[in-house]
C-alpha positions in Angstrom: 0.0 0.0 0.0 1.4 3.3 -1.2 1.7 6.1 1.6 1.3 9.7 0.8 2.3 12.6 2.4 0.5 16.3 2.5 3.1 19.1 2.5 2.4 22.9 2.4 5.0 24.1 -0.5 5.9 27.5 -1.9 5.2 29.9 0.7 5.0 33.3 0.4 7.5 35.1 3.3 4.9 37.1 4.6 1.3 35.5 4.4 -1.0 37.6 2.6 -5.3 37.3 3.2 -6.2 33.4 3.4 -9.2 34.1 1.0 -6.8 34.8 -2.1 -5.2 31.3 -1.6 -1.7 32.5 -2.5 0.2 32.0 0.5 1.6 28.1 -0.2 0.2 25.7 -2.0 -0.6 21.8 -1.3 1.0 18.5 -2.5 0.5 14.8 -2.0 4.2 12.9 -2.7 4.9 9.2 -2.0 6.5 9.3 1.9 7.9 5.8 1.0 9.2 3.8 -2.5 10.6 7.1 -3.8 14.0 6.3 -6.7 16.5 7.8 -7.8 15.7 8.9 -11.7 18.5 7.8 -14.1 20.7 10.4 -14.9 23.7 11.1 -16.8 26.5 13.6 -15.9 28.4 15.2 -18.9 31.2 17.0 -17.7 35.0 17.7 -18.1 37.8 15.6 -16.2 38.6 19.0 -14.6 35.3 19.2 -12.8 35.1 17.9 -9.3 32.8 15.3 -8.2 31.6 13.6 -5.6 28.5 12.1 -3.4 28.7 13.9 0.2 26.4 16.8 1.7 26.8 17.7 5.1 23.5 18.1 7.4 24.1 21.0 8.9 25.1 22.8 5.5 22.3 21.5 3.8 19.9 22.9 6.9 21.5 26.3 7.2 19.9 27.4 3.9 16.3 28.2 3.2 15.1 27.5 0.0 12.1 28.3 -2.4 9.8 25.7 -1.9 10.0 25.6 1.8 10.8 24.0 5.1 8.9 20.9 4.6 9.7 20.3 1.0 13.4 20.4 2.0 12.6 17.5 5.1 11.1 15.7 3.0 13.6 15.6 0.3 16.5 15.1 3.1 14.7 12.0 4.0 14.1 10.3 0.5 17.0 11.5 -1.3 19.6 8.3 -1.9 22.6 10.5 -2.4 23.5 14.0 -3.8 25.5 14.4 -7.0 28.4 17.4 -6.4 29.7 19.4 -8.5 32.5 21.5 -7.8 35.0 24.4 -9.8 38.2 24.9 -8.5 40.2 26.8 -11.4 39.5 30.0 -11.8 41.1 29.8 -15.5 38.9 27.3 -16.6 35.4 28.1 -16.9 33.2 24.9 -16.1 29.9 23.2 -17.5 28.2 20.0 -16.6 25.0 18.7 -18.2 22.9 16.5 -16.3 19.9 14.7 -18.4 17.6 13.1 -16.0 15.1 10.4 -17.4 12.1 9.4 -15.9 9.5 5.9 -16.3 5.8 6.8 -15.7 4.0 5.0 -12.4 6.7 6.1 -9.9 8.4 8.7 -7.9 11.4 10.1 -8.4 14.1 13.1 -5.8 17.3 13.3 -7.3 19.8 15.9 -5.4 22.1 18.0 -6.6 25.3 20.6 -5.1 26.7 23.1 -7.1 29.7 24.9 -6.1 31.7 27.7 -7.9 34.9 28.5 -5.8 36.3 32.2 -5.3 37.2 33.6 -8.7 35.4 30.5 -10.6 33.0 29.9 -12.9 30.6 27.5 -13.6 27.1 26.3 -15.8 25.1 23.3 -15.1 22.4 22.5 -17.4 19.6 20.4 -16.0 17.2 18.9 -18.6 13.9 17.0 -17.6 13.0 14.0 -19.9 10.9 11.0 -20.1 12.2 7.9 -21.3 12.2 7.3 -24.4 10.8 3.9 -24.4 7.9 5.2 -21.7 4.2 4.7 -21.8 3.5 8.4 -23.0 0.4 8.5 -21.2 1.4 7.3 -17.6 2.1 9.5 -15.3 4.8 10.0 -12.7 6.3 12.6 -9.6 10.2 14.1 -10.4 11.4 15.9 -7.5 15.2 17.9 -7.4 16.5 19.3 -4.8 19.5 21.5 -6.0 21.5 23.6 -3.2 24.1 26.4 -4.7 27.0 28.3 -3.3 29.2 30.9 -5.1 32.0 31.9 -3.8 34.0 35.2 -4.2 33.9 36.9 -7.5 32.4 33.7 -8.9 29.9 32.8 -11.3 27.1 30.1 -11.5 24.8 30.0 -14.0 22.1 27.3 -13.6 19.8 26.3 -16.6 16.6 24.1 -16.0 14.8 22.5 -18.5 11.1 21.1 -17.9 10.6 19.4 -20.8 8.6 16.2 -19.3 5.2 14.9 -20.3 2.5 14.0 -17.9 4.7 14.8 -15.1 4.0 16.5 -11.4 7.9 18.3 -11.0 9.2 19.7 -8.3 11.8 21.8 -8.3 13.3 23.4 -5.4 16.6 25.8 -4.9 18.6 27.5 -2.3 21.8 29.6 -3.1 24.4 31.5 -1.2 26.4 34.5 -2.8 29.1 35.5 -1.4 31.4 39.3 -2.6 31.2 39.9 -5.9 29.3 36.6 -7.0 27.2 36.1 -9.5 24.2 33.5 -9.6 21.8 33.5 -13.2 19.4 31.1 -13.7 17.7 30.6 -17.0 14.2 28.1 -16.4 12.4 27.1 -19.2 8.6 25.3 -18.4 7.7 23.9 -21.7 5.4 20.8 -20.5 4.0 18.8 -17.6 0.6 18.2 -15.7 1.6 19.8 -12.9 5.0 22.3 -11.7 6.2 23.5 -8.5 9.5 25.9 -8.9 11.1 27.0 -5.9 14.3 30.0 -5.6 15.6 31.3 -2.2 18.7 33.7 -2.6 20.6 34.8 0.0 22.7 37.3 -1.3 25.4 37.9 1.7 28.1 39.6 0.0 29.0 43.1 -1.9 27.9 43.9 -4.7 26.4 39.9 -5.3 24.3 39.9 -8.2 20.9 37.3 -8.5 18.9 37.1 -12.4 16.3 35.2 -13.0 15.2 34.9 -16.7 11.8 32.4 -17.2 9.9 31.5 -19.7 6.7 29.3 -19.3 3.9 27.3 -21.1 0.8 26.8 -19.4 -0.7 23.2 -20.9 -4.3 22.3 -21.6 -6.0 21.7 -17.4 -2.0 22.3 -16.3 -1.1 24.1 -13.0 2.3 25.9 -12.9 3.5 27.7 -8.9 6.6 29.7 -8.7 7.8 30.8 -5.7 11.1 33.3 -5.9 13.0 34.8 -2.9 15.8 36.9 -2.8 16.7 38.2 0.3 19.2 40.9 0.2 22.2 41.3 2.5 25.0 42.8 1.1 26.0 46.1 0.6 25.0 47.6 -3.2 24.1 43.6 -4.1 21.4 43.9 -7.3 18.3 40.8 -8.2 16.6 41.1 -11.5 14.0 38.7 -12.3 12.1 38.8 -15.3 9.4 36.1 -16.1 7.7 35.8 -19.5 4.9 32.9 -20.0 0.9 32.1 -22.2 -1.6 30.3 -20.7 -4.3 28.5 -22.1 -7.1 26.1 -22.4 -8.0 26.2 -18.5 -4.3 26.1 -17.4 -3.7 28.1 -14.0 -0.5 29.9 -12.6 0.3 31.3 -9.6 3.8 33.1 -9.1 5.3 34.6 -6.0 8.2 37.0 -6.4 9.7 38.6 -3.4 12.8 41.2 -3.0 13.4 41.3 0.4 15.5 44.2 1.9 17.8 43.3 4.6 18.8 46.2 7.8 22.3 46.4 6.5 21.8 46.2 2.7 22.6 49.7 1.8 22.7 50.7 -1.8 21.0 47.4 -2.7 18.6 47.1 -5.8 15.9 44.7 -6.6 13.5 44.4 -9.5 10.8 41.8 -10.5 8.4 41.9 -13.8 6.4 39.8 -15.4 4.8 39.1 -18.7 1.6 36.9 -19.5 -0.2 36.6 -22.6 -4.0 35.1 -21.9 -5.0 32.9 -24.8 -8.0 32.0 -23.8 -10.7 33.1 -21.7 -10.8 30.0 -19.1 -7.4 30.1 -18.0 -6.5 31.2 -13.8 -3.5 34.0 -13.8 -2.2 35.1 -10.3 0.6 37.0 -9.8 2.1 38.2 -6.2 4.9 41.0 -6.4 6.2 41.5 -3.0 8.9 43.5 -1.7 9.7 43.4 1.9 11.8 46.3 3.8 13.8 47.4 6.4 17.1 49.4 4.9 15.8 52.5 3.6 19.0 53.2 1.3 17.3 50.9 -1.5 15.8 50.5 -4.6 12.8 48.7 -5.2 10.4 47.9 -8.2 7.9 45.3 -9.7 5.4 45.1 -12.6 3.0 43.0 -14.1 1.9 43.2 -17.4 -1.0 40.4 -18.5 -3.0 41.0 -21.7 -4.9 39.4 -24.5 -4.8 39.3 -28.3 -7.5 42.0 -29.4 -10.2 41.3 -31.8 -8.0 44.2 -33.9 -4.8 42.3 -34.1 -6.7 38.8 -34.5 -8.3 40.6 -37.4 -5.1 42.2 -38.9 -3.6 38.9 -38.8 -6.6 36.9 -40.5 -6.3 39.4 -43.5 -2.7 37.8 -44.1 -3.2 34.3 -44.2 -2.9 34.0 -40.2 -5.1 32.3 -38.5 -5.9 32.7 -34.8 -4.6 29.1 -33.5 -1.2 30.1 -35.9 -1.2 33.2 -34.5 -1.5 31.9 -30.6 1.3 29.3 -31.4 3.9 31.9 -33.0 2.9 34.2 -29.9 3.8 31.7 -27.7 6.8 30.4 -29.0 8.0 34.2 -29.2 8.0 34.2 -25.4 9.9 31.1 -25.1 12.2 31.7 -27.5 13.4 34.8 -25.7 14.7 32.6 -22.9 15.9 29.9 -24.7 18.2 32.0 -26.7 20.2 32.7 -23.3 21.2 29.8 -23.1 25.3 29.6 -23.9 25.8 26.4 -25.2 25.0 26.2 -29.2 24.0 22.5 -29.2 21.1 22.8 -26.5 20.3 25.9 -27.4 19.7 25.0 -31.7 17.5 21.6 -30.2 15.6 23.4 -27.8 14.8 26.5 -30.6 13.9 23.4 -33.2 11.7 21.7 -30.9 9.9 25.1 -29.9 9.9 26.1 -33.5 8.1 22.6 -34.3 5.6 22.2 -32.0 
């Protein structure tokens, strides 16, 4: 008999009214039976490796989907994969391809580590096995935790590209002087998403982006939650989400800049972009910025709009119809975030796949 476990997941920082159910949101994962997904690790000789986490380090860090996500994942996680740059005249990149059955439930965990002065991309990509009943479902969770050290970089790139799948996705980082953590997160498929981002950003002048671009399925439910809490002196976030929702699909995303007593000179900034297809779909969007320094800089925006009758019509009169001209509206968005992605050979198979569908 399969036991299930209830967790609260995503939580905003600072609970809003009750009634606007944004504050967390609910799952039901497997408590017991969880694997291991298969993955494969493509990196250079030069990259350190290894299996270890230590509790206390792992605990120390709060991260985006929240207290009981990351218990949970402590508990049914088999071992962490680490990666590690040590040379800071060797920029570094590991891609990790996870695969997934359907019927089961999967937490892979991951450490990413760019040393003072170092730099380093991992590219994470979501897939279902080839040779996998197309239809059947499954659960993939991650649990990835990042530190950058000193005038370091780590740029991490996430790929949902997984069919029928309830993902889970959950982050914590730690930015030291000078470091730089980007992450690029591209939502192109799945039944159900849960993204999670907490950012401490401890040293001067640290610098936190966040680039996203999203696809809300037919009946599919995407929740973001995104923290960056602000320590440093003159340390900068930028996030910048772009997504289209359609055919009953519902979103919620949570984007906080949090303003630390001590982060002086600090600058924060959230926006997003969402393009309603359809007139069934469930948008919410929760910009939040939190303060106690008053030598700051704040902003956030939302801008969420349809296609009008005008455009629809301006399009029909040359040859374009309106599921055409949803699909090359849509791709646009994700386009813009797939381009930012360094690597050439990723990057040309994820723009021909989003091109093709």
């Amino acid at each position: 008999m399969e036991i299930f476990k209830e967790l609260k997941v995503n939580p905003l920082p600072v609970p809003t009214w009750h009634w606007l159910k944004v504050n967390d949101a609910d799952i039901k994962v497997l408590d017991e039976g969880v694997i291991s997904a298969n993955e494969s690790v493509i990196r250079s000789d030069k990259l350190r490796t290894g299996t270890s986490f230590a509790e206390d380090e792992y605990r120390s860090l709060e991260s985006g989907m929240g207290r009981e996500f990351s218990e949970y994942g402590y508990k049914v996680s088999a071992n962490t994969v680490s990666l590690s740059s040590d040379d800071p005249k060797q920029p570094e990149e590991a891609i990790i391809n996870l695969s997934y059955e359907g019927g089961r439930s999967y937490f892979n965990s991951y450490r990413i580590e760019a040393k003072d002065n170092c730099e380093l991309t991992v590219i994470m990509r979501y897939n279902k096995a080839c040779d996998s009943d197309p239809s059947s479902e499954f659960k993939a969770g991650t649990d990835t935790r990042v530190f950058v050290g000193k005038n370091a970089k780590v740029t991490l790139v996430q790929v949902e590209e997984a069919e029928n799948a309830e993902i889970y996705n959950n982050i914590a980082s730690y930015i030291e002087d000078g470091g730089s953590f980007e992450v690029i997160q591209l939502v192109l498929c799945g039944k159900k998403m849960y993204n999670g981002i907490a950012t401490d950003l401890m040293g001067k002048k640290s610098r936190h982006t966040i680039n996203t671009g999203y696809v809300g399925l037919p009946d599919s439910k995407l929740d973001f939650n995104y923290v960056a809490r602000h320590n440093g002196v003159e340390c900068t976030t930028d996030m910048n989400i772009n997504g289209v929702l359609h055919k009953k699909s519902e979103k919620c995303l949570r984007a906080t800049v949090d303003f630390i007593t001590g982060a002086r000179g600090a600058k924060g900034a959230e926006k997003e972009d969402v393009l309603l297809l359809d007139d069934n779909v469930i948008n919410k969007t929760v910009p939040l910025i939190l303060c106690t320094e008053e030598d700051v800089e704040g902003e956030h925006g939302a801008t969420i709009g349809k296609l009008s009758d005008e455009v629809l019509f301006y399009l029909n009169t040359r040859g374009i119809d309106k599921d055409l001209a949803y699909k090359l509206l849509a791709s646009g968005r994700i386009l813009t975030v797939a381009r930012m992605i360094e690597n050439e050979e990723i990057r040309n198979d994820l723009i021909s796949k989003i091109d093709a569908e």
